[in-house]
Biopython code that builds the backbone (N, CA, C, O; Angstrom):
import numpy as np
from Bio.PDB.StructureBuilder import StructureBuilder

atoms = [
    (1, "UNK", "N", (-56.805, -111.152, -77.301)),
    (1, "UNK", "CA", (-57.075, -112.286, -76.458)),
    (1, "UNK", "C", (-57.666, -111.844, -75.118)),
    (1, "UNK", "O", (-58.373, -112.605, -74.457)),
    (2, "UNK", "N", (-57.346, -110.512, -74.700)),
    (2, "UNK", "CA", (-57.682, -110.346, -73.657)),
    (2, "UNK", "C", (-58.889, -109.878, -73.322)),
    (2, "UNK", "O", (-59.369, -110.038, -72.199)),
    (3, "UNK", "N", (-59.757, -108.962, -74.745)),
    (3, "UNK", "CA", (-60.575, -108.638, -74.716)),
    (3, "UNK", "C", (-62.095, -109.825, -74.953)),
    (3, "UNK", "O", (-63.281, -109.571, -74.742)),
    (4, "UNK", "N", (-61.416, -111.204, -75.489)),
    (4, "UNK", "CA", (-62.051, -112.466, -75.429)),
    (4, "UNK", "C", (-62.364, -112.252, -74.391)),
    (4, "UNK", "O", (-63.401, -111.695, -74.032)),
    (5, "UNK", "N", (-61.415, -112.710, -73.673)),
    (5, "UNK", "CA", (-61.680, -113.017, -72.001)),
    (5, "UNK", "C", (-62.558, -112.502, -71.284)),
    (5, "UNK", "O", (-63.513, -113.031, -70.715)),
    (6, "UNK", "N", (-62.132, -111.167, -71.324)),
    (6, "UNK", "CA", (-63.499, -110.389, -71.084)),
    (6, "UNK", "C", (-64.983, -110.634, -70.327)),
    (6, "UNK", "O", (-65.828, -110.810, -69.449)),
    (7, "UNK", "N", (-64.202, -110.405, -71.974)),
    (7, "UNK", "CA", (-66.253, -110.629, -72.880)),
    (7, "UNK", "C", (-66.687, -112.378, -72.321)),
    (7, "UNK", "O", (-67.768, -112.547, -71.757)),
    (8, "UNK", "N", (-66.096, -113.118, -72.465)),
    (8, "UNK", "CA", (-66.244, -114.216, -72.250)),
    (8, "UNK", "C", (-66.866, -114.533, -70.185)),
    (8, "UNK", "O", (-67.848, -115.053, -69.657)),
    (9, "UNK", "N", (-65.837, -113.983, -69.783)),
    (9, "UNK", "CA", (-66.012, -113.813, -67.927)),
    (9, "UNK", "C", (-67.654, -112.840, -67.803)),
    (9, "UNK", "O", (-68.580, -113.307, -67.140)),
    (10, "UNK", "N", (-67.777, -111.587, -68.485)),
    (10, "UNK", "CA", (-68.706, -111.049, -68.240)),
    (10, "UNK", "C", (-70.198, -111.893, -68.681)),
    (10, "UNK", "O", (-71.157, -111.900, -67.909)),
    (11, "UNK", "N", (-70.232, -112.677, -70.195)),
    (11, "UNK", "CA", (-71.389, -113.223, -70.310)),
    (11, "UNK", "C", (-71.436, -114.407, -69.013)),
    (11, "UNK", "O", (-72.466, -114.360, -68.341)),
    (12, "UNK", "N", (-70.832, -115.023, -68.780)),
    (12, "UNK", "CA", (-70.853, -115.959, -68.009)),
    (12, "UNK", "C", (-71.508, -115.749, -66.620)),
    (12, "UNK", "O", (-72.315, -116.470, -66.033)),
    (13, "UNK", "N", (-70.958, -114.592, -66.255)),
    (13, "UNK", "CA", (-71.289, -113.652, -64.965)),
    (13, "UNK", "C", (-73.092, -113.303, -65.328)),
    (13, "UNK", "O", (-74.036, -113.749, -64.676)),
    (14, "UNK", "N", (-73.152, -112.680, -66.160)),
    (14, "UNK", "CA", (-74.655, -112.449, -66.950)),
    (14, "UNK", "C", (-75.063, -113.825, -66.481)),
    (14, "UNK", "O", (-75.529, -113.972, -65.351)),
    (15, "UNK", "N", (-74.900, -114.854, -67.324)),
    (15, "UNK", "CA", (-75.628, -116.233, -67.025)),
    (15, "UNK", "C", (-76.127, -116.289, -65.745)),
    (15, "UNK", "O", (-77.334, -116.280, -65.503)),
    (16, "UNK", "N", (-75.176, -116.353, -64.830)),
    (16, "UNK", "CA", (-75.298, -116.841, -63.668)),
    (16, "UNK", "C", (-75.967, -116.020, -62.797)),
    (16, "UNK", "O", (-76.832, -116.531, -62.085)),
    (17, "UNK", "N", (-75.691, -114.616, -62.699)),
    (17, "UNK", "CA", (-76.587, -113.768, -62.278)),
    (17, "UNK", "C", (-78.291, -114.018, -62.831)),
    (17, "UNK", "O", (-79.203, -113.824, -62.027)),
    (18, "UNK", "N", (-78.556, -114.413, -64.114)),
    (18, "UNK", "CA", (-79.865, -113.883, -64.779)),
    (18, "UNK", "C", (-80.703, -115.315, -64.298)),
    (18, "UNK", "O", (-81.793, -115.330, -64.871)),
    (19, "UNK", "N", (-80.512, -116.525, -63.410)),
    (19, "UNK", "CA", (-81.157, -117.462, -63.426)),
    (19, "UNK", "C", (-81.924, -117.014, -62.051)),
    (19, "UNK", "O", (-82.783, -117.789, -61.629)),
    (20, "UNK", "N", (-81.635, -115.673, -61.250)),
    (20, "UNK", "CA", (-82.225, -115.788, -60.073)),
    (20, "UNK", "C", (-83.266, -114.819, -60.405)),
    (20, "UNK", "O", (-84.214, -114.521, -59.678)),
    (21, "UNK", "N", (-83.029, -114.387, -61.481)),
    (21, "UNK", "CA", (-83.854, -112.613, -61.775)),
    (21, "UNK", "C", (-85.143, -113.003, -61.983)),
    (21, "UNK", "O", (-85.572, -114.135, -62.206)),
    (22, "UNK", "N", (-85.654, -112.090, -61.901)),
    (22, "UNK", "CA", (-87.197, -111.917, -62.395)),
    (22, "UNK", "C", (-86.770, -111.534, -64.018)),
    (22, "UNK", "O", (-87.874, -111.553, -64.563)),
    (23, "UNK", "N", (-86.005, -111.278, -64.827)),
    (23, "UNK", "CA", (-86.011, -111.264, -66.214)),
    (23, "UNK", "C", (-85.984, -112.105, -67.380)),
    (23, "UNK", "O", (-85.295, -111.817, -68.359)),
    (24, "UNK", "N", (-86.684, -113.105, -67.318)),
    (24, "UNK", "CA", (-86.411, -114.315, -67.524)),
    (24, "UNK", "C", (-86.524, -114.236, -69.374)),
    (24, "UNK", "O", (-87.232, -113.405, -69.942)),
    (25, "UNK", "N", (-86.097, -114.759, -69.743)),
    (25, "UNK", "CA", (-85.747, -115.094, -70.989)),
    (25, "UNK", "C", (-84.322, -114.005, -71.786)),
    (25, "UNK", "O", (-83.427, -114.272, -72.588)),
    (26, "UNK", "N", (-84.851, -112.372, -70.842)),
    (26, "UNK", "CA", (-84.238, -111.751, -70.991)),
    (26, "UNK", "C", (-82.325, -111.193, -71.719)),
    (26, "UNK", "O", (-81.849, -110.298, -72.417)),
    (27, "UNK", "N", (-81.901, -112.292, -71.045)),
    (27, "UNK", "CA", (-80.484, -112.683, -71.545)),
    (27, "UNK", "C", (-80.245, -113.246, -72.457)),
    (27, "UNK", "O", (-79.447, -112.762, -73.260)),
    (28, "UNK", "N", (-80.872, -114.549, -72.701)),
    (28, "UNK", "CA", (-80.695, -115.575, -74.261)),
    (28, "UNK", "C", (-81.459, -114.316, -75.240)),
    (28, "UNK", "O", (-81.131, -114.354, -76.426)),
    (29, "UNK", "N", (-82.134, -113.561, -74.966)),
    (29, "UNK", "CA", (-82.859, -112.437, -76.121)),
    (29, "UNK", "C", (-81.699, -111.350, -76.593)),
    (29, "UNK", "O", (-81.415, -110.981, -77.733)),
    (30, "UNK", "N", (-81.127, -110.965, -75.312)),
    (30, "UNK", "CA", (-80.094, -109.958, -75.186)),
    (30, "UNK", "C", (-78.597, -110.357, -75.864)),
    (30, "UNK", "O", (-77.726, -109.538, -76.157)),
    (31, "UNK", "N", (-78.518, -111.818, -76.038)),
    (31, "UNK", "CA", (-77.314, -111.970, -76.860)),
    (31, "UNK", "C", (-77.359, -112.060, -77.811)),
    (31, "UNK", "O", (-76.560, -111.415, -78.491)),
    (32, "UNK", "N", (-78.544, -113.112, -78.579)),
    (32, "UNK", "CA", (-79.225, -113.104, -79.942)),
    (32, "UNK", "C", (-79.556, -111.853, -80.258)),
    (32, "UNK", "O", (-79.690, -111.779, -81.479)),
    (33, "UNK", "N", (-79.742, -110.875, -79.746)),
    (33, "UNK", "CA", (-79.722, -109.344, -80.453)),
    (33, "UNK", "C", (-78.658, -108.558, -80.579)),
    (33, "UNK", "O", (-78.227, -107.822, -81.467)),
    (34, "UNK", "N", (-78.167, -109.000, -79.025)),
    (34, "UNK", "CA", (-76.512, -108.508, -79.741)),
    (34, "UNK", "C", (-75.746, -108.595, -81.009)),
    (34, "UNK", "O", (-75.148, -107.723, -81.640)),
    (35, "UNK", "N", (-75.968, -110.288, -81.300)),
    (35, "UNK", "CA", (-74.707, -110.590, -82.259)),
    (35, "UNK", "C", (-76.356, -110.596, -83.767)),
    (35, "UNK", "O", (-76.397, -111.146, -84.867)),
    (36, "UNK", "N", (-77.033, -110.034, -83.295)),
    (36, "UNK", "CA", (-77.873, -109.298, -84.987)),
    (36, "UNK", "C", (-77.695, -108.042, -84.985)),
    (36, "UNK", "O", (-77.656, -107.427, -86.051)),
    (37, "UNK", "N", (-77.581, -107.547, -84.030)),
    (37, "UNK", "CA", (-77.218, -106.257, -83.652)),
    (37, "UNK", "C", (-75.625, -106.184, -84.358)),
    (37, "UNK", "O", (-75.424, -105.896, -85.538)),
    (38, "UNK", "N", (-75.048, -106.362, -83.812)),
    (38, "UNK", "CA", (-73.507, -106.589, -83.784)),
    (38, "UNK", "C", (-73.454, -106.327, -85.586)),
    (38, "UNK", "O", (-72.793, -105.360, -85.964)),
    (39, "UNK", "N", (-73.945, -106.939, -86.331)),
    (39, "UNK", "CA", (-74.210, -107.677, -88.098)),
    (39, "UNK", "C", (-74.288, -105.562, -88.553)),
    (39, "UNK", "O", (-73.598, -104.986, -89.393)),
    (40, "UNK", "N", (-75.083, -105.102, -87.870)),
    (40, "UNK", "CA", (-75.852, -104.315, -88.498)),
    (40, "UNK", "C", (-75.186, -102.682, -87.585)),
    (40, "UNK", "O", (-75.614, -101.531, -87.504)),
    (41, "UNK", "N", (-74.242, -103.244, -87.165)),
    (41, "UNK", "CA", (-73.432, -102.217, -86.194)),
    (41, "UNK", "C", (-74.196, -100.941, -84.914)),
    (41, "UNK", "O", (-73.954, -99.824, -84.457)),
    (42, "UNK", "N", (-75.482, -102.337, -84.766)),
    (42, "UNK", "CA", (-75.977, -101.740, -83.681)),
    (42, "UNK", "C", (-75.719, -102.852, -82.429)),
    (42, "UNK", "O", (-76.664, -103.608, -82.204)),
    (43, "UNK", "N", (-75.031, -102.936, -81.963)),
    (43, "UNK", "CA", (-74.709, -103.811, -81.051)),
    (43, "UNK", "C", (-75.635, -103.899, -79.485)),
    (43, "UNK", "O", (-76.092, -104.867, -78.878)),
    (44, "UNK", "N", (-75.649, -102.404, -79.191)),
    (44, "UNK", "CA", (-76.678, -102.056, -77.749)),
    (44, "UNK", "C", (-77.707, -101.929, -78.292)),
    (44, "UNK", "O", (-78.488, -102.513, -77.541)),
    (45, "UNK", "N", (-78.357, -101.484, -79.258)),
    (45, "UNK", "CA", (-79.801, -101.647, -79.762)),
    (45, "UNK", "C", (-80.177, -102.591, -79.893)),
    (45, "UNK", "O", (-81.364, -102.593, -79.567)),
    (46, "UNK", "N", (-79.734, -103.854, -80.329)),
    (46, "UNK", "CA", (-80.106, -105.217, -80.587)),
    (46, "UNK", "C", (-79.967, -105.652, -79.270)),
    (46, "UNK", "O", (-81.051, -106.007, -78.807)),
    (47, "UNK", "N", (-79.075, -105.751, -78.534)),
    (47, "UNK", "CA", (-79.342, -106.396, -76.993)),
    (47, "UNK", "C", (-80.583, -106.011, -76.541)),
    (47, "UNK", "O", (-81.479, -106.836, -76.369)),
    (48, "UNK", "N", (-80.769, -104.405, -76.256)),
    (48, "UNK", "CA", (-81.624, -103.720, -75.742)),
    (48, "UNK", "C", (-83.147, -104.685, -76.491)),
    (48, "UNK", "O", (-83.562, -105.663, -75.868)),
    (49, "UNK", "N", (-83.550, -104.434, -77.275)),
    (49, "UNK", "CA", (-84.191, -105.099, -78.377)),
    (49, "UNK", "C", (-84.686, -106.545, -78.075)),
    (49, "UNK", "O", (-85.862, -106.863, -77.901)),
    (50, "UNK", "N", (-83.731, -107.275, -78.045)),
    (50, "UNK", "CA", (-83.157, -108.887, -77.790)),
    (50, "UNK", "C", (-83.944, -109.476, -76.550)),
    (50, "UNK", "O", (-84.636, -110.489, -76.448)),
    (51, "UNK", "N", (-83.610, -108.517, -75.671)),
    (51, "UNK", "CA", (-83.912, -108.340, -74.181)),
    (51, "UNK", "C", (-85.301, -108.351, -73.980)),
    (51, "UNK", "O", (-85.704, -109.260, -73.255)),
    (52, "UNK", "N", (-86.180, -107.539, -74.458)),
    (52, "UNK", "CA", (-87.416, -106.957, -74.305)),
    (52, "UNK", "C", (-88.486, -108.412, -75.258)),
    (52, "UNK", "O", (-89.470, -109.046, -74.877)),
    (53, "UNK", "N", (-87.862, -108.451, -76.284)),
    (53, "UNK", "CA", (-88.245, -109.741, -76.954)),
    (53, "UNK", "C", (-88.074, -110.964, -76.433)),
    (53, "UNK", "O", (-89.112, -111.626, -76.413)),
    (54, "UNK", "N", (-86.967, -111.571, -75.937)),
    (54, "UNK", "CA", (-86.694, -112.591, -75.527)),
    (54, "UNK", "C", (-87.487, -113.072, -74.064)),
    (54, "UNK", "O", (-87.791, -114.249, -73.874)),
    (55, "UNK", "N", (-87.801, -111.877, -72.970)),
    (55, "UNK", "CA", (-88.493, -111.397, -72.142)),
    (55, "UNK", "C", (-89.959, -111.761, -72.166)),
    (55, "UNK", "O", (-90.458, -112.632, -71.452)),
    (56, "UNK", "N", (-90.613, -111.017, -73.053)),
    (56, "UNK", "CA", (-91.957, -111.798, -73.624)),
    (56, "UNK", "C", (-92.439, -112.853, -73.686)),
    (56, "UNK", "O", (-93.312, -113.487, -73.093)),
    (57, "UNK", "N", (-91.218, -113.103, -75.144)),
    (57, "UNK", "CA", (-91.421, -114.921, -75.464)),
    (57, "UNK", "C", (-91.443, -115.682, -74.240)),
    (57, "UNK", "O", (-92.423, -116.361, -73.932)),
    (58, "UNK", "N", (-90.427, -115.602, -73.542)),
    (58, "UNK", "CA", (-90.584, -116.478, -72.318)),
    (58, "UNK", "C", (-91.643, -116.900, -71.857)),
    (58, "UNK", "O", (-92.063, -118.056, -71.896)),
    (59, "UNK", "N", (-92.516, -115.232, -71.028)),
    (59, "UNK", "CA", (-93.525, -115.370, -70.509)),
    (59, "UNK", "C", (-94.983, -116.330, -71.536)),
    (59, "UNK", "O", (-95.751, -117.163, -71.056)),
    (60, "UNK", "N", (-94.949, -115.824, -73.026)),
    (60, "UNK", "CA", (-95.633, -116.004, -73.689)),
    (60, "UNK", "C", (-95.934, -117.618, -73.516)),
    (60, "UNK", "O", (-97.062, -118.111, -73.535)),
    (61, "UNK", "N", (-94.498, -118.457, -73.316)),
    (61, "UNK", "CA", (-94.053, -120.126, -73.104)),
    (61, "UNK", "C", (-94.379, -120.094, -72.398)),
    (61, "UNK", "O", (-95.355, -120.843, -72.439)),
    (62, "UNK", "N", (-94.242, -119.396, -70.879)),
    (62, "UNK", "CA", (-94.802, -120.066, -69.544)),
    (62, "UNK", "C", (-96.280, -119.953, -69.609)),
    (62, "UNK", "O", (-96.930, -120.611, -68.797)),
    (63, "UNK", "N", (-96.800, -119.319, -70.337)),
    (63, "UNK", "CA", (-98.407, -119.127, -70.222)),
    (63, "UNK", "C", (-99.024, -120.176, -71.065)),
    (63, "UNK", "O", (-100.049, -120.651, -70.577)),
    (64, "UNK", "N", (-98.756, -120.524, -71.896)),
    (64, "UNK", "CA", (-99.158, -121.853, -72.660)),
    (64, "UNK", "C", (-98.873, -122.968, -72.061)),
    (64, "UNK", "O", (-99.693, -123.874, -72.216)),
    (65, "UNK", "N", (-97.715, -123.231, -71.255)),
    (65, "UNK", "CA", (-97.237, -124.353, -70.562)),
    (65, "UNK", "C", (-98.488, -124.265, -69.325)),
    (65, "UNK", "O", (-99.232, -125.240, -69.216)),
    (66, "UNK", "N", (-98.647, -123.292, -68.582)),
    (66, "UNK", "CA", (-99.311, -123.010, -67.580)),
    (66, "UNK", "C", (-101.222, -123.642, -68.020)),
    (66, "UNK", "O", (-101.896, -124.460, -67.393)),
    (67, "UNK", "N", (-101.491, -123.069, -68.952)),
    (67, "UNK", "CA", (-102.555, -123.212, -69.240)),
    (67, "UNK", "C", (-102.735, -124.867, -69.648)),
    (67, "UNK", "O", (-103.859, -125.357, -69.540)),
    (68, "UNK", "N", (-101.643, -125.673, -70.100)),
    (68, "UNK", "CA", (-101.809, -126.783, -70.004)),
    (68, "UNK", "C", (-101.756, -127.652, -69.091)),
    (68, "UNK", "O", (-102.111, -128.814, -69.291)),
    (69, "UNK", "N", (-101.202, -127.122, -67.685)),
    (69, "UNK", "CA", (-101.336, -127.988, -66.559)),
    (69, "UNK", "C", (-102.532, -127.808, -65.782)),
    (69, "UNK", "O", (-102.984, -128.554, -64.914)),
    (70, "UNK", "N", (-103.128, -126.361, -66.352)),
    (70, "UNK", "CA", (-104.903, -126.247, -65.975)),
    (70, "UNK", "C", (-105.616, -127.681, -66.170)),
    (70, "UNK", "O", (-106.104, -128.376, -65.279)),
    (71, "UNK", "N", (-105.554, -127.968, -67.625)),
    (71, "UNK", "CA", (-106.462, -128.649, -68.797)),
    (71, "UNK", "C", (-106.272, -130.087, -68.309)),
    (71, "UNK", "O", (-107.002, -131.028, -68.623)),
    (72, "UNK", "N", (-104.811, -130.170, -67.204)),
    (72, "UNK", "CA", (-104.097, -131.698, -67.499)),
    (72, "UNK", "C", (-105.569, -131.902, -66.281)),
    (72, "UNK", "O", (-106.592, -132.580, -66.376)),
    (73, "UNK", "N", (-105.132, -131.094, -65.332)),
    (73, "UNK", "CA", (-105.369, -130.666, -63.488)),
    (73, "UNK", "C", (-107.065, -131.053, -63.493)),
    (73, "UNK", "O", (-107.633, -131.918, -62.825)),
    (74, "UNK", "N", (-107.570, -130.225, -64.352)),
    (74, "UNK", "CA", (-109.096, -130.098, -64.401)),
    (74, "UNK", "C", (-109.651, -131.684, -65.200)),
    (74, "UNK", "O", (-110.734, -132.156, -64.856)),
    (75, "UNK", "N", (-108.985, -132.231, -66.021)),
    (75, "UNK", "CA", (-109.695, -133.740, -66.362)),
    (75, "UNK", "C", (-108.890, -134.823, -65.808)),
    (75, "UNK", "O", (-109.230, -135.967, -66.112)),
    (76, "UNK", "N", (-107.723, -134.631, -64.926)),
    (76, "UNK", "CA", (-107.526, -135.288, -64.104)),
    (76, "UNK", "C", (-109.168, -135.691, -62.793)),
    (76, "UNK", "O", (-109.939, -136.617, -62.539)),
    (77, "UNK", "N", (-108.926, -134.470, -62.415)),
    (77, "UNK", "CA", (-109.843, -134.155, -61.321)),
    (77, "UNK", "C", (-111.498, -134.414, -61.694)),
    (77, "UNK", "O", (-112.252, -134.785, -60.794)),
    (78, "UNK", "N", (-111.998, -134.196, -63.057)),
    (78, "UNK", "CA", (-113.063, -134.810, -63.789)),
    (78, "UNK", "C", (-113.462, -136.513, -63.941)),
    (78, "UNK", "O", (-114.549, -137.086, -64.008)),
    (79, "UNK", "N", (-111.739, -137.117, -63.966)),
    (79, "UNK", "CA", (-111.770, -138.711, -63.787)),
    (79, "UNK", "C", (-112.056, -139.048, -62.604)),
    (79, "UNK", "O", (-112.420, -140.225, -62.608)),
    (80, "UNK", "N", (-112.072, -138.632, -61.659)),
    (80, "UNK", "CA", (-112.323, -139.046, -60.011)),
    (80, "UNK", "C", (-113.472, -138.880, -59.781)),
    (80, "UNK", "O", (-114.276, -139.716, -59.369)),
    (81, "UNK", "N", (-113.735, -137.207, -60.159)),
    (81, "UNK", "CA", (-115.226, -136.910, -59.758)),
    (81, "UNK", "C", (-116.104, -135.798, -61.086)),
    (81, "UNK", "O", (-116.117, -134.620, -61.442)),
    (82, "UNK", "N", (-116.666, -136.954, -61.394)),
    (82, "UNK", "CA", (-117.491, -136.543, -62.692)),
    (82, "UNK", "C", (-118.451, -135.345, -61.997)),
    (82, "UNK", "O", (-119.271, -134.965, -62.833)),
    (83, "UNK", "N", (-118.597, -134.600, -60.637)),
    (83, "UNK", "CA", (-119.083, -133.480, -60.504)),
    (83, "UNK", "C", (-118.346, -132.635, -60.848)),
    (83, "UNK", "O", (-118.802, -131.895, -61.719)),
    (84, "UNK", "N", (-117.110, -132.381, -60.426)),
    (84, "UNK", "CA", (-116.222, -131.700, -60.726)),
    (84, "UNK", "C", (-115.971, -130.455, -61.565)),
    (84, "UNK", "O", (-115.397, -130.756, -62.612)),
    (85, "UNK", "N", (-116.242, -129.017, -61.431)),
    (85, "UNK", "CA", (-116.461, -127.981, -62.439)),
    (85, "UNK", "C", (-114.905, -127.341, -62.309)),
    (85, "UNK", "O", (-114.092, -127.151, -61.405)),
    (86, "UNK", "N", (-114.990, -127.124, -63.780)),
    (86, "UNK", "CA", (-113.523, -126.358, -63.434)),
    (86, "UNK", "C", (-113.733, -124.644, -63.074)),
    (86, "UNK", "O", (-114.478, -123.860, -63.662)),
    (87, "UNK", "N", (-112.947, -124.408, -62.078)),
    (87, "UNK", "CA", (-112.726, -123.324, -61.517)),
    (87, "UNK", "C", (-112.199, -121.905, -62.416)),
    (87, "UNK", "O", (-112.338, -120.694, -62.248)),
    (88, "UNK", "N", (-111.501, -122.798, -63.486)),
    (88, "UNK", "CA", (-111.020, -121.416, -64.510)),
    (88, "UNK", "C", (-111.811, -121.102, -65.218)),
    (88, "UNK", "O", (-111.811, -119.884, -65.397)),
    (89, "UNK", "N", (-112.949, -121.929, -66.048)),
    (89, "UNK", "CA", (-113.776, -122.043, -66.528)),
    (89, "UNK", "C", (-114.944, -120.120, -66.533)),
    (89, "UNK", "O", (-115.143, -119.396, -65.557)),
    (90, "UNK", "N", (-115.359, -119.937, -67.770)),
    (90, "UNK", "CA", (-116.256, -118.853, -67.440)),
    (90, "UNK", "C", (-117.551, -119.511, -66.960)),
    (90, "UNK", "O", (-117.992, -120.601, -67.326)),
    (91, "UNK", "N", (-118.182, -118.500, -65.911)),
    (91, "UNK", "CA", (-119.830, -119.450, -65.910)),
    (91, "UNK", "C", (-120.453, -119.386, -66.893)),
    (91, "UNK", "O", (-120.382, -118.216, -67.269)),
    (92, "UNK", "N", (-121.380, -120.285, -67.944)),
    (92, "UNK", "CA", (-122.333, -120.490, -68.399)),
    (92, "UNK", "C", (-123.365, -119.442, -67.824)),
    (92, "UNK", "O", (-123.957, -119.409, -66.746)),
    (93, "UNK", "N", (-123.377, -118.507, -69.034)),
    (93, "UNK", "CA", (-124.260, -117.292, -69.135)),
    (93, "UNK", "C", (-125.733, -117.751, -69.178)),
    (93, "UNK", "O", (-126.527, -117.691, -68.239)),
    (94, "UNK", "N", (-125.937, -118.156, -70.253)),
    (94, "UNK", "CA", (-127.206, -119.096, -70.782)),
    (94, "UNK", "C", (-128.239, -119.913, -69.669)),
    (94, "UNK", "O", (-129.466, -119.865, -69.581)),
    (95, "UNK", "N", (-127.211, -120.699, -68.841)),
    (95, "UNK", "CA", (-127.957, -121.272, -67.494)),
    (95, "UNK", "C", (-127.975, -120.377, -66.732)),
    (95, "UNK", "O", (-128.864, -120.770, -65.976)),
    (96, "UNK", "N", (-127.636, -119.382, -66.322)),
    (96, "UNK", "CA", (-127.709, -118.481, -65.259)),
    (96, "UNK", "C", (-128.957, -117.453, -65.852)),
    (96, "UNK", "O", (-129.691, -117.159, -64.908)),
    (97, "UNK", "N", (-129.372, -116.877, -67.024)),
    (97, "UNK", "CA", (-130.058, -116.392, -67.196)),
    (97, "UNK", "C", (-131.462, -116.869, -67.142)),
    (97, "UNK", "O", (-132.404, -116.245, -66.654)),
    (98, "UNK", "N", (-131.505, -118.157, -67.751)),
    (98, "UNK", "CA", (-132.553, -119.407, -67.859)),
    (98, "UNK", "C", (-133.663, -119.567, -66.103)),
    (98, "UNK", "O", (-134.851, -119.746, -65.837)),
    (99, "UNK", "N", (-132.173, -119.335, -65.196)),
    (99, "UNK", "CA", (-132.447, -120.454, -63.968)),
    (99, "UNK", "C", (-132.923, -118.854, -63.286)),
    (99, "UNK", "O", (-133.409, -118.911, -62.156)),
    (100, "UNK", "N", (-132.808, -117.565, -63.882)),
    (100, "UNK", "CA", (-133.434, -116.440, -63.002)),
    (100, "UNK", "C", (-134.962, -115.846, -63.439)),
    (100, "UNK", "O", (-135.756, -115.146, -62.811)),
    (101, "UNK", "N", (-135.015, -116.439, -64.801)),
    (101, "UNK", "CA", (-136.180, -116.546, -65.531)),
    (101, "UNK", "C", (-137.436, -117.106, -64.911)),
    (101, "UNK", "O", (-138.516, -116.518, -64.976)),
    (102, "UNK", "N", (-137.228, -118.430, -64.220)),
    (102, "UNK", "CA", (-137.913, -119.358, -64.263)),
    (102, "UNK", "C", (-138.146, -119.419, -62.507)),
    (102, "UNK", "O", (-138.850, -120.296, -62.007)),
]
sb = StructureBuilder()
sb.init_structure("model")
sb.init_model(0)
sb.init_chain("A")
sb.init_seg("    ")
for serial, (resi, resn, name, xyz) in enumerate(atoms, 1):
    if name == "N":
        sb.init_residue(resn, " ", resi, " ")
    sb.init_atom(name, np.array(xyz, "f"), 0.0, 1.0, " ", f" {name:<3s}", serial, name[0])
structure = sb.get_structure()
C-alpha cells in the first residue's frame, strides 16, 4: 500500500511539474511506455522511449494545428482585402522569372 502511494504522489508531482516544461507531451508518452514497458519488463526503457515519442507527437499536433490557424488567418484576411498575399506563401517562381525577362 505504501509503495501505491508512492508511486501515486510521485506521478502526480510529474503532472504538475510537466505543464510548465518545455517537454510537452513528454509525460503522457513516458507513462504509456512505462506500463508497455512495464508488460515486457522493461519499465525505464519504455518511459525513456514513451518520452521521446510522446514529445514529438505533440509537437507534430501543434504544427498541424498551427498551420491551420495560418490557412484560417490568411482567408480571413483575403475576405476583407482581396489584395491580400499570404506571407507564408512561397513566391511564384514563374512570375518572377517572366517579369525579369521582359
Amino acid at each position: 500500500m505504501r509503495r501505491v502511494l508512492i508511486t501515486a504522489t510521485t506521478v502526480l508531482g510529474f503532472a504538475v511539474a510537466s505543464t510548465s516544461a518545455n517537454a510537452v507531451g513528454c509525460f503522457t508518452g513516458a507513462v504509456a511506455g512505462a506500463v508497455a514497458g512495464h508488460m515486457a519488463h522493461h519499465t525505464v526503457l519504455g518511459a525513456i522511449g514513451g518520452c521521446v515519442a510522446g514529445h514529438e507527437w505533440k509537437k507534430h499536433r501543434m504544427r498541424q494545428a498551427d498551420m491551420q490557424n495560418r490557412q484560417a488567418y490568411v482567408q480571413a484576411r483575403q475576405q476583407q482585402d482581396p489584395n491580400y498575399k499570404d506571407p507564408w506563401s512561397q513566391p511564384d517562381m514563374q512570375s518572377d522569372t517572366q517579369s525579369q525577362t521582359h
